[in-house]
Structure formats: structure tokens, C-alpha cells
C-alpha positions, 0 to 999 in steps of 0.5 A: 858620971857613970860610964852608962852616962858617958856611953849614952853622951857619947852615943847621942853626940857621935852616933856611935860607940867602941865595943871594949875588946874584953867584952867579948871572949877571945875564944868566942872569936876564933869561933866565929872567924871558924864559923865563917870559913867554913859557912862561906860556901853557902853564901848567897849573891846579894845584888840589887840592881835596881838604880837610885835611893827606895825610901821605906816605910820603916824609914830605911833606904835602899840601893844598889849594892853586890855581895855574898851573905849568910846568917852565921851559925851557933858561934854568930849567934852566940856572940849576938847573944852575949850580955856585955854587948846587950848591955853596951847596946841598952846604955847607948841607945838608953832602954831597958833591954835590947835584944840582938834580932839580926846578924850575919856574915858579909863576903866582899869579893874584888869590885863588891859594893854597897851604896848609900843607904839606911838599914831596917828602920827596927835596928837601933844600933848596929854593931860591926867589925871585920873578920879579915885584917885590914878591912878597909873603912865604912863611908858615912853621913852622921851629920845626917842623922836626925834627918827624915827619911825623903829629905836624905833620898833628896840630898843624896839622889845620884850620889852612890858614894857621897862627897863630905862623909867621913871614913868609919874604920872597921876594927879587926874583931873589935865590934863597933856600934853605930846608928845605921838606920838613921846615918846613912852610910856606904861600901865603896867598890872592894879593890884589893884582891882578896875577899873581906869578911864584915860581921854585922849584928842589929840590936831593938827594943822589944819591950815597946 
């Protein structure tokens, strides 16, 4: 089997894949790493307060969740756009072509969180890692996966951090891609007493 079958094997079993470090440059991450110290200042508060599970149209979820964001700059970007990790993306989720079509940079402070939730219903993988060491893990449901979106709002009403998840380990500038808009998954309330930087980039098909 080619290493696309196994990628896209293991993709269809796990809901998720590991990014090898040599598809991205080790200069690209010291650019990024650069780039997010020095865009840190212009973060915005991200914090809805609004309780409970929002179903969308898009099959997303919605929840409470308080944090710092910022788009990134040329070095984000760059990174988004390289081709080993586009190419990563379309052998995993099998099309043709992927385009990165939103990426950013995330600050968790001390106390900061994200409930369960689903992303935008447009990305089909989400890649993330850690721009700080030691970046504590994800909590996510992947056995819930090919369910529909108001049967997850039903199983997980009033549940912010779920029982029964795994831990989703977040490298430190090692991306990992995972199926975001269909696992729900989850930030528990940051308790260290620094800050943790997490960069995320969505990958679609815009061919369809």
C-alpha cells in the first residue's frame, strides 16, 4: 500500500494523522514562533458567553469558550500555504486538491477555555500544534465522529468537558491533523501560570 493509502487508512479509522517534522522547514518555525510574539499585542478577547451547545447550519457546534486571537502574518501564512502539508491534507481526507482557508494563532492565558464543540462545517482537517512547550492536550470524542450534528447537541447538553474523551496531545511545532468539524472536542480551563500559544490552520476542498 502506498504511504497516500496508509495515510487516508489511517485517517478514516482514527480521525486523525501526524504531520512528519520534515514537511515543514525548521526555519519556517522560527518564523512563525517570531511572528506570534510579536502579533501578540493585537489579539482580540474571543469570549462567548452564551451557555450550552448552538447547533449550525454548517453542522457545527458552538459553546462557551475565552481566549486571545489573531490571524498571523506572512510567516502563518506561509506555513499554511506550504505543499507537503496540502498534500498531507488531500491524501488524508482523499481529494484532489485542499486549500488552506483559515488559520490563526490562539493565546491561552491562566483560567482560559474552550468547551465541547465542532468547527466551521467547511474544514475537513484541521491541523494544530503548540508554539509553547509543554502545551497541555486537547479532550476529544472521536467515537463520535460520523454522528449528526443534533444528536451530539443531545449527548453532550451540559456536559462542558465530557467524561469518556481521550486526551489529543499537542506537539510542540509538530502539527497534527484531526477531524474537527465532525469529533467534537474541547480546552479545559488553562492552569499553569503562563500563557500557551496553539496555531490552528483549516484545510477544504474548493474544487466542489
Amino acid at each position: 500500500m502506498s504511504g497516500g493509502g496508509m495515510l487516508r487508512k489511517q485517517w478514516l479509522a482514527t480521525g486523525r494523522v501526524d504531520v512528519p517534522p520534515e514537511v515543514i522547514e525548521t526555519d519556517r518555525w522560527d518564523e512563525v514562533a517570531a511572528e506570534a510574539e510579536q502579533y501578540e499585542r493585537y489579539a482580540v478577547v474571543r469570549h462567548n458567553q452564551r451557555p450550552g451547545l448552538l447547533a449550525m447550519r454548517d453542522g457545527s457546534i458552538t459553546s462557551p469558550q475565552r481566549c486571545r486571537v489573531h490571524p498571523g502574518g506572512p510567516a502563518v501564512n506561509a506555513l499554511a500555504r506550504s505543499k507537503g502539508l496540502a498534500d498531507m491534507a488531500a491524501e488524508a481526507t482523499g481529494n484532489a486538491t485542499m486549500t488552506a482557508i483559515r488559520m490563526g494563532l490562539k493565546y491561552y492565558s491562566p483560567g482560559d477555555y474552550m468547551h465541547v464543540h465542532r468547527d466551521d462545517g467547511k474544514c475537513e482537517i484541521t491541523f494544530s500544534c503548540g508554539l509553547t512547550p509543554n502545551l497541555g492536550p486537547m479532550g476529544w470524542l472521536p467515537n463520535l465522529r460520523f454522528l449528526s450534528t443534533d444528536q451530539v447537541v443531545e449527548r453532550l447538553a451540559g456536559t462542558p468537558y465530557p467524561d469518556g474523551g481521550e486526551p489529543f496531545p499537542i506537539g510542540y511545532r509538530t502539527l497534527a491533523g484531526f477531524d474537527g468539524s465532525r469529533a467534537p472536542h474541547w480546552r479545559t480551563p488553562l492552569d499553569t501560570s503562563s500563557r500557551e500559544v496553539l496555531l490552528t490552520i483549516c484545510f477544504t476542498d474548493l474544487t466542489v
